[in-house]
C-alpha positions, 0 to 999 in steps of 0.5 A: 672846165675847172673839175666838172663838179656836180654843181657846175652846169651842164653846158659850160664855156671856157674862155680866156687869153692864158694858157688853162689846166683843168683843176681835176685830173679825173673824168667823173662824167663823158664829156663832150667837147668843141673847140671853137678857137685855140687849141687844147692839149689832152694828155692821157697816161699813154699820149698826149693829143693837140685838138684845133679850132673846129674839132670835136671829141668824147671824153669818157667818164671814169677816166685819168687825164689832164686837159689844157686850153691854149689860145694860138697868137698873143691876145687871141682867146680860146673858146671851147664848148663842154657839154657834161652827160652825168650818170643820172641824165643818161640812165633817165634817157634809157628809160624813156627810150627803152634801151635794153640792157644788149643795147647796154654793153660796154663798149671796147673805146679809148679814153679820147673819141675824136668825133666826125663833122656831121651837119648835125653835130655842128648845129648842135654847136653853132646854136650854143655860139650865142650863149658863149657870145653873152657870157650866159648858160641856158636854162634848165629846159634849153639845156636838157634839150640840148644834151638829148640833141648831143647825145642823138649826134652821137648815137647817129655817127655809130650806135654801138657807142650806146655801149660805152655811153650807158654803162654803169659797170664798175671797173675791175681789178687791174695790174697794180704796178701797170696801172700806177707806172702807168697813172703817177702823174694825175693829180686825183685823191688816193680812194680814186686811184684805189676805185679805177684799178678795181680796189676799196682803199683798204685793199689797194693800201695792202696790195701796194705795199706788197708790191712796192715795199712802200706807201703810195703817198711816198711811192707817188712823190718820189715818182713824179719826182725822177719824172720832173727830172727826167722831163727837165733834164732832156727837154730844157722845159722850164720847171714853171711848165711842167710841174702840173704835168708831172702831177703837183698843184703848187709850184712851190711844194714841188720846188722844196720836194725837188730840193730836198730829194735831189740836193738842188733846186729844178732851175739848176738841174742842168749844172748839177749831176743826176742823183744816182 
């Protein structure tokens, strides 16, 4: 999925043999995706979910997760289908189908919709197969069809989802201190965080260090941090596994970080005793 950049197509395959974490750990655009092999762990700040080969499910735009694509079985690759619904595709459907602004509430859905399996959402799927199969994205015309075809599956298994799907509405402001207890471990620029809890950058800047005593950039190291210790300490996961998880991009920053923070490295955190 690698980010779901602008630039990227609109329908897009993942393939591979290996495990995957998607580059981003912010949602720009509602995402429909289809496992068609392997499996896919989809961590939210709240849980995380295991989706298998046949299930279907809506990613909402705006949103904080984490997303990785597994194969089950040495050799077996995964395949999954996402098709990416932007904001300016949307808006252009609303107009030609004269959807009202009633029609264009924001609907009260979770981060994840796990999606039903109707005959035409399979179709749906079943047809893009031979695209996967080659290796090959569809042209600018097949691909326009397509998204119209995704988003009638959609609206046919419940309308009111029209709600969340159209919405243009920005994010008010939230709990500071909730939503970063909550949010510490996605990987996104700061302005992100500052636009999802409802703040310019200015302002969430201020308000965090009121509430905080302390700058957000050091604030978000020291937290993922005690995370990653917590994590090491009572699951016996290695620490190749779980920096990504815990909100680090490279391995070895978080090695130096973990080292310089507690005294020891995070592979002997099991010999060492618990920074108090």
């Amino acid at each position: 999925m690698n980010g779901l950049h602008t630039k990227q197509p609109d329908i897009q395959f993942a393939i591979g043999t290996t495990c995957e974490h998607a580059r981003l750990d912010y949602m720009p655009e509602h995402v429909v995706c289809h496992i068609i092999s392997g499996e896919m762990r989809v961590i939210e700040s709240n849980r995380q979910s295991i989706y298998r080969a046949g299930d279907s499910f809506l990613l909402r735009r705006n949103g904080l997760i984490k997303c990785e694509h597994r194969p089950i079985g040495s050799g077996i690759e995964f395949k999954v289908v996402f098709l990416v619904l932007k904001k300016d595709f949307l808006h252009n459907y609303a107009l030609q189908h004269g959807l009202s602004k009633e029609t264009q509430q924001t609907g009260l859905y979770q981060q994840v919709l796990l999606l039903e399996h109707t005959p035409s959402l399979t179709g749906l799927f079943q047809s893009l197969l031979p695209y996967m199969d080659a290796h090959a994205v569809p042209g600018a015309a097949i691909t326009a069809h397509k998204l119209a075809e995704a988003l009638i599956c959609l609206l046919e298994q419940n309308k009111d989802l029209a709600g969340w799907l159209f919405t243009t509405a920005e994010t008010g402001k939230v709990d500071l201190a909730e939503f970063m207890e909550r949010n510490f471990m996605f990987n996104v620029p700061m302005n992100k965080f500052a636009e999802l809890s409802g703040r310019s950058l200015s302002t969430f800047q201020r308000d965090f260090m009121k509430i905080f005593g302390i700058q957000a950039g050091a604030w978000l190291l020291k937290r993922r941090l005690q995370a990653a210790h917590d994590t090491l300490l009572n699951t016996g996961r290695k620490p190749s596994d779980v920096y990504l998880e815990i909100g680090f991009e490279d391995f070895a920053h978080f090695s130096r970080s973990f080292k310089t923070y507690f005294g020891y490295n995070p592979s002997q955190i099991k010999r060492s005793p618990e920074k108090g």
